[in-house]
Each structure stands twice: as C-alpha cells, then as structure tokens.
C-alpha positions in Angstrom: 61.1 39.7 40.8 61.9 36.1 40.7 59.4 35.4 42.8 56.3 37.3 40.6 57.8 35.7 37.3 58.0 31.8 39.4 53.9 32.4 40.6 52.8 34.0 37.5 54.0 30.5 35.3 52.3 28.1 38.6 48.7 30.2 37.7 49.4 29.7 34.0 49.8 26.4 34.4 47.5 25.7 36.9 44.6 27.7 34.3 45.8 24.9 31.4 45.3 22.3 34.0 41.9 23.7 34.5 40.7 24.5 30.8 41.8 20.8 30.1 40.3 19.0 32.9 36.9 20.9 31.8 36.9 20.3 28.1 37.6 16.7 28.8 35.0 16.6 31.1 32.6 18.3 28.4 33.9 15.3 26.0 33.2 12.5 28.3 29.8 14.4 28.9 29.1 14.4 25.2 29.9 10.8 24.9 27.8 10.0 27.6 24.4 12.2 26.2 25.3 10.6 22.9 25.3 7.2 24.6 22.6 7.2 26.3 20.3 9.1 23.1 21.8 6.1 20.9 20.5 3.7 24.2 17.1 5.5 24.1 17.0 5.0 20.0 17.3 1.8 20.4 14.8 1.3 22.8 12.6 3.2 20.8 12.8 1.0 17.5 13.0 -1.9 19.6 9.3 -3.2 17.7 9.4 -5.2 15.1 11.9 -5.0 12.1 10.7 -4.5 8.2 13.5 -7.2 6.8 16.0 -5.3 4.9 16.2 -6.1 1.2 19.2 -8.1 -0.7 21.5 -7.3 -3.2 19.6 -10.2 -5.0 15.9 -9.3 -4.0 16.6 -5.9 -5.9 17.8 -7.8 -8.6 14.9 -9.5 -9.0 12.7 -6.1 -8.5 14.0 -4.6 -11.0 14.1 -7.5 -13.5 10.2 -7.8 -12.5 9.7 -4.3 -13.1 7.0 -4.1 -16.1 8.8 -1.1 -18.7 5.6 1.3 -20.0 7.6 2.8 -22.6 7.1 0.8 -25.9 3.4 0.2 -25.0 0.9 1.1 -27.7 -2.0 1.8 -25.4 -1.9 2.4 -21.6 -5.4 3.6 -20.3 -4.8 4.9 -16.2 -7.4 4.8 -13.6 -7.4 6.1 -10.1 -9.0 3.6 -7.5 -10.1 4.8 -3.7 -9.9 1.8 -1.8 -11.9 1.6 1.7 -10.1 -0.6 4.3 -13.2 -0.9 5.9 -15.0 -2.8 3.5 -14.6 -6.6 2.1 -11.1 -7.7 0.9 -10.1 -4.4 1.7 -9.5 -5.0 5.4 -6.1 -6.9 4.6 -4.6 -3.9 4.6 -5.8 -2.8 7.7 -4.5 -5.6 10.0 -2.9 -5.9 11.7 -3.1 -2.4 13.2 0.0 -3.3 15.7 2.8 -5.0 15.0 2.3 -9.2 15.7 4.8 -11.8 15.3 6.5 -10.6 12.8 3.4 -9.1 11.0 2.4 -5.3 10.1 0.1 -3.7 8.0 1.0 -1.7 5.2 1.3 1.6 6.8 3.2 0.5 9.5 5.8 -0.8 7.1 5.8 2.3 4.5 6.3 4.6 8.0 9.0 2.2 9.3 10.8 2.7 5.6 10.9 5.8 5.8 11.5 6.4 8.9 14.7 4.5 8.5 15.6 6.6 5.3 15.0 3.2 2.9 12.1 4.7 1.3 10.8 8.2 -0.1 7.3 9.8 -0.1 6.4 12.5 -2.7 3.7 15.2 -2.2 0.0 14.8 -3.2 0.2 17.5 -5.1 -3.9 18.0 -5.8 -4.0 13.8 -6.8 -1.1 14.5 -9.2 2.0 12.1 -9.1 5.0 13.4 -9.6 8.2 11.5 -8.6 11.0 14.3 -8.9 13.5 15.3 -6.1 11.4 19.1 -5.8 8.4 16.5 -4.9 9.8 14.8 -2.4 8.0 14.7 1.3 10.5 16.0 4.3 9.4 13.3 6.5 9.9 15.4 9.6 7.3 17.6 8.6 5.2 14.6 8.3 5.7 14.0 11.6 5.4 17.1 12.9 2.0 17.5 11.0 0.9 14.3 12.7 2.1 15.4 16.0 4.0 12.2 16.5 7.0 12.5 19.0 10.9 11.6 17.4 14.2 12.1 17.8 16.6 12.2 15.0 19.5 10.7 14.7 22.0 11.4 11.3 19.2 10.9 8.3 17.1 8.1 10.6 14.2 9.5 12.8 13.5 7.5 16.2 10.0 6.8 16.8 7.9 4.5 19.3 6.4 2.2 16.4 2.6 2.3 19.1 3.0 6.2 18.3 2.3 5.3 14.4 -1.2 6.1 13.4 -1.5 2.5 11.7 -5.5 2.5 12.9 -6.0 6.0 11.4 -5.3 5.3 8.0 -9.0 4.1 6.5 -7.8 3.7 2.8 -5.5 4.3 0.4 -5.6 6.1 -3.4 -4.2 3.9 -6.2 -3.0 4.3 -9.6 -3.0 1.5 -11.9 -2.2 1.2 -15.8 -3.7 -0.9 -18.0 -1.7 -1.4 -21.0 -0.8 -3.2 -24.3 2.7 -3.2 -25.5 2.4 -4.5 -29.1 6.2 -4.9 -29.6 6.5 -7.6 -26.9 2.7 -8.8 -27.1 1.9 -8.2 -23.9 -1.7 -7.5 -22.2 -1.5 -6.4 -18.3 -2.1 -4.2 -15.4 0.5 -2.4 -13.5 0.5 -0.6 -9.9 1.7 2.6 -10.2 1.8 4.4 -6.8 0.0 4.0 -3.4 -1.4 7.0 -1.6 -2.5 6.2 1.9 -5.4 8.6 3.2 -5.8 9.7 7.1 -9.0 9.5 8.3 -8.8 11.3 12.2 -11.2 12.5 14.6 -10.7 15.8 16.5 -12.8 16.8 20.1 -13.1 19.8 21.3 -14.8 21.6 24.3 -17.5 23.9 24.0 -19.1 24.4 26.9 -18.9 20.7 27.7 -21.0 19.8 24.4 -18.6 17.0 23.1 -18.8 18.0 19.6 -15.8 16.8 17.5 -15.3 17.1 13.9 -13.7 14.8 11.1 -11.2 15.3 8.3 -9.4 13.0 5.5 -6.0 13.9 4.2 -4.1 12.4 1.8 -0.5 12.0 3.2 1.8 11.3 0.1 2.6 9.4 -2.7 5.0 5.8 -2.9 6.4 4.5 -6.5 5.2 0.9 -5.9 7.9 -0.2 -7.5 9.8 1.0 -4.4 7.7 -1.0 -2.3 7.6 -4.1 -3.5 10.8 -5.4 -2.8 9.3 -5.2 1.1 6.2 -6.1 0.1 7.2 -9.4 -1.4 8.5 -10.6 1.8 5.8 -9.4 4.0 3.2 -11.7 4.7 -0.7 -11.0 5.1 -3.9 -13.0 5.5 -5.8 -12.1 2.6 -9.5 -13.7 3.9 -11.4 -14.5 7.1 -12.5 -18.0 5.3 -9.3 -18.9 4.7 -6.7 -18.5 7.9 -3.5 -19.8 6.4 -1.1 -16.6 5.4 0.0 -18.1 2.1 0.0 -14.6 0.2 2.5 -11.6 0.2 1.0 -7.5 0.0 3.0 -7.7 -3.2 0.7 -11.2 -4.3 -2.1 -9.0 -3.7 -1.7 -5.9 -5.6 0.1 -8.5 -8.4 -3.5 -10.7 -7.9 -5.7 -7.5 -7.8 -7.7 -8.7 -4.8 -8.5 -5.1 -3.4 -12.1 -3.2 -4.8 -11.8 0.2 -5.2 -14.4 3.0 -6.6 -12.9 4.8 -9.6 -12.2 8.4 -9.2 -10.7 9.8 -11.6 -8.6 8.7 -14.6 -5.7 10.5 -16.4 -6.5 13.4 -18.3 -4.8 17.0 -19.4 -6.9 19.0 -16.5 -6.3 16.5 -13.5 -9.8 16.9 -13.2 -11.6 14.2 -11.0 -14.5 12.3 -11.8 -17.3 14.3 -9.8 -15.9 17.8 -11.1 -16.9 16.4 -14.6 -19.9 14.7 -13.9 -22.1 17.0 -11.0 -24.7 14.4 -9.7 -24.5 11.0 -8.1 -26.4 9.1 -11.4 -24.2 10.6 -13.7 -21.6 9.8 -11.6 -22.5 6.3 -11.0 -22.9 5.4 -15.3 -19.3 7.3 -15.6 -17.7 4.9 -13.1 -19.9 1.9 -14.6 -18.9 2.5 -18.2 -15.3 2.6 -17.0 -15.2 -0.6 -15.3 -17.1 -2.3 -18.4 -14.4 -1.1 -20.8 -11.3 -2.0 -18.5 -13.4 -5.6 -17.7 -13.8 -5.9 -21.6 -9.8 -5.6 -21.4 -9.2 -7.5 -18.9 -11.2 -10.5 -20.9 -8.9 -10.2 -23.8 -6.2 -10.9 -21.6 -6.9 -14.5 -22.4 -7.2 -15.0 -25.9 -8.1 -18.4 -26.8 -6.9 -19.6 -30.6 -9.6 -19.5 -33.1 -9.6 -23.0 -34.5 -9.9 -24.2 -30.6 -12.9 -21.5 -30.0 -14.2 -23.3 -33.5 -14.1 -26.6 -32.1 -15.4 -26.1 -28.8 -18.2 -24.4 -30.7 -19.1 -27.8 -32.4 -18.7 -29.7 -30.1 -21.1 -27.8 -27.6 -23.9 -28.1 -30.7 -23.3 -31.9 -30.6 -24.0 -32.3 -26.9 -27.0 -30.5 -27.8 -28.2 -32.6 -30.2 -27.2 -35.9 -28.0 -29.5 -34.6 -25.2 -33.2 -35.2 -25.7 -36.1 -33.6 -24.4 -37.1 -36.4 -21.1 -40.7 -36.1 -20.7 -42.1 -35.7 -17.5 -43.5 -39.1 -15.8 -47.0 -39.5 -15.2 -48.3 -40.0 -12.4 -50.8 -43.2 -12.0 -54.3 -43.5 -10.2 -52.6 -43.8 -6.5 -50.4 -40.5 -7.5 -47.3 -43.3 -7.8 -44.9 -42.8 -11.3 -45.4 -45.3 -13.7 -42.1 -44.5 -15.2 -38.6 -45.4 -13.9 -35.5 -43.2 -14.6 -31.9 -44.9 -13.9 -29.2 -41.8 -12.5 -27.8 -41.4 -15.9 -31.2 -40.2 -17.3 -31.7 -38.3 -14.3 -28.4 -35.9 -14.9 -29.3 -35.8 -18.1 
C-alpha cells in the first residue's frame, strides 16, 4: 500500500514538473514571437522619421492659432487643388521619402499611423471634427489594401507601401474673415482633404481595359497639422532650388491655386448642383474669386491723407513731363535733333 501511495506522489510530481517546464516554455515562446514582431516593427518603420513635436512647438501652435469666434464676417470657400498643375506640384514631391524630405501625404499617413494625428470622415464634403466622425485608420488601410501589423494603438507599415504617388490633389477649406473687435482682416486654413486618384486593370479576354476612380479619403484640422508642417521643409519652385520654405509657409503664404467648388451653405450643396452647365459654372466661380480678391485688397488699407498725397503728387509729375516731339529726320534720313539720356527716359 505503501508502495501505490510512494508512486502515485512521484507521477504527481513528475505531471507538475511537466505542466511547468511547458508553460515556461510557452512564456519564453511568447517573448520570443513578441521579440522578434517588435524586431520586424522596427524594421518596418525604419524610413524616415516625421520629427516629433515639443512641448514648446505646441505652445507656439496654439498661441498661432487664429480664434473665429468674435469675427463679424467669415465668408468659407472650398478649393480643389490639382497637384499636377503649377505651384501645385510641391505637394507632390517628393513621392518617396529623401533626406529627410516627404510630401504631405506621406507625413499625414506616418501621423497617423503612429497615433499623433486623427482623420475624420468625408462625410459628403461636410467637416465635422467630433469623436462619432473620427476615421478607424485600420479600415483605411484595409480599404487601400496596404499590408500592417499592429502593435498597441501604432500600426507597422513599410513607408514604400504608402500610396504617396496616388494622391493627385487635395480638397481645402479656407475662411476669410473680419474680426471687428480685434481689427483684424485674414485668411485661415481650415482642413485638408487629400483625394486618391488610382487606376484599376482588369482582364477581359486579354483586352487591357482598366478603369479610374477618385475618392476622397478624410478630413485633417490643419491646425493639427501644422505643428509638423512648420518643421517640414519643401521646395516651393523649379526656378528657385533653395528649400527656404516650410508646407506650413505655404498654406500661411497661399501659394497653391485651387478651382472653387463649393462654398458654405445650409444644403452642402456644391457648386455644379446649383449651377447645371460649364458657363454658368465658370461666371459662379469668377464672381467668387472677384469678391474674395476685392477682400483680399482691403487687407492693406493705406491711410487717407497718404492716398491724398500720393494723389497730388502723381498729378505733379504729370504736369512736369512734357509732350517730346518726335525728331525730324533731315534730307540724308539723319536726325537733326539731339536727345541727352535724361530726355530720353523721359
């Protein structure tokens, strides 16, 4: 009996031995899948880094931050922007990473990406920056059918697999306002909206044919941009090859041209639903841009007495400067008359 009771404690024990040895094994083979996911992370996001932002920098953001709520008038306009055309291209390049240089896609996705920044649906064109708005970047991804791995809030991704060369322009919201308390006359960038523009193939029957689509991908606050965007630098013209401007200097500098399409009214209703054909179209977006330019030329308002005396002293320069009559020619077709330089800039 002694015997039974003395083997049935050496199988206990030697079944604890056992059901430890294997959940420390399962342990160090957790560690070690861990490891080497955290190893392949890093690998992943090994590209180039969007500089993280200070306690200072946001300091400064949010002391640059331009308040719309005393402002008397505020009149808000919807741009498309085409990277494909003029000073629009800025935005586009560069489409990879270089030196320490990225486009502005590649540096919202990277934001996000690492959790730093937040994307709200489009909504039909409609911004709306409330936590039910706000873009699961996973389905982003998955919509975009770009590989990732997710680790805690942060989503892995090889920064070639971005779609940086698919994204052909970007909506924008500005406001142009007047805030009669404080006397001041600007324009403010609301939100950014970049737009996909991809190309899908498919067979039939070895014809090639493919087809084209543009979607709207989501909404940033560019308020929650800028703080990147002031430290990111771009070259803002092929004439000029020095990279002395930031993407924040050129939304602050408004060197991007963008077709209106809509502007803010009660029915979100865009510019071509109001206005059927392309001429009516056309005057619509015209008489927009006259009124905002109009604005924009009261920006600088120059003192009266000082408009009064450049006035005068334009008619006296007039006056000063009398009509030079024409030389005439002698017999051999040789001037008679001789004019020194001053009378000939006169």
């Amino acid at each position: 009996m002694k015997r039974i009771y003395h083997i049935s404690i050496l199988l206990l024990c030697g079944l604890c031995c056992s059901l430890m040895a294997s959940a420390q094994q399962e342990s160090l083979r957790d560690r070690l899948a861990k490891k080497q996911q955290q190893q392949q992370g890093a690998s992943a996001n090994a590209g180039t880094k969007v500089s993280q932002v200070s306690v200072r920098a946001e300091m400064m953001n949010r002391n640059q931050t331009r308040d719309l709520t005393t402002a008397t008038w505020i009149r808000e306009v919807y741009r498309e922007l085409d990277l494909k055309e003029g000073s629009n291209a800025a935005l586009l390049y560069p489409m990879q990473p270089v030196g320490g240089k990225m486009n502005l896609f590649t540096m919202i996705f990277k934001l996000m990406a690492d959790g730093n920044l937040v994307g709200y649906k489009w909504n039909g064109g409609q911004e709306m920056f409330s936590e039910d708005q706000i873009e699961d970047f996973g389905e982003v991804l998955n919509r975009l059918e770009i590989p990732y791995q997710k680790n805690g809030n942060a989503y892995i991704i090889d920064e070639y697999n971005i779609p940086a060369n698919e994204i052909l322009g970007y909506y924008l919201k500005e406001a142009w306002y007047f805030d009669q308390a404080n006397s001041v006359m600007g324009v403010k960038t609301i939100a950014l909206c970049p737009v996909l523009s991809r190309q899908e193939y498919f067979d039939d029957e070895g014809s090639g044919a493919s087809t084209s689509y543009r979607e709207p991908l989501f909404w940033i606050p560019y308020e929650d941009i800028r703080p990147y965007a002031t430290r990111m630098p771009i070259m803002a013209s092929d004439m000029n090859n020095v990279v002395n401007k930031t993407i924040d200097d050129y939304f602050q500098m408004r060197l991007y041209d963008g077709k209106i399409y809509k502007t803010t009214n009660m029915a979100n209703a865009f510019l071509n639903e109001k206005f059927k054909t392309p001429e009516e179209l056309k005057y619509a977006q015209d008489s927009i841009e006259k009124q905002l330019q109009q604005f924009d030329d009261n920006l600088w308002v120059i003192n009266d007495s000082i408009k009064e005396r450049f006035r005068e002293d334009s008619k006296k320069k007039q006056k000063s400067k009398g009509k030079v009559s024409k030389p005439k020619a002698s017999k051999g077709g040789q001037s008679q008359a001789t004019y020194s330089a001053r009378d000939r800039r006169q």
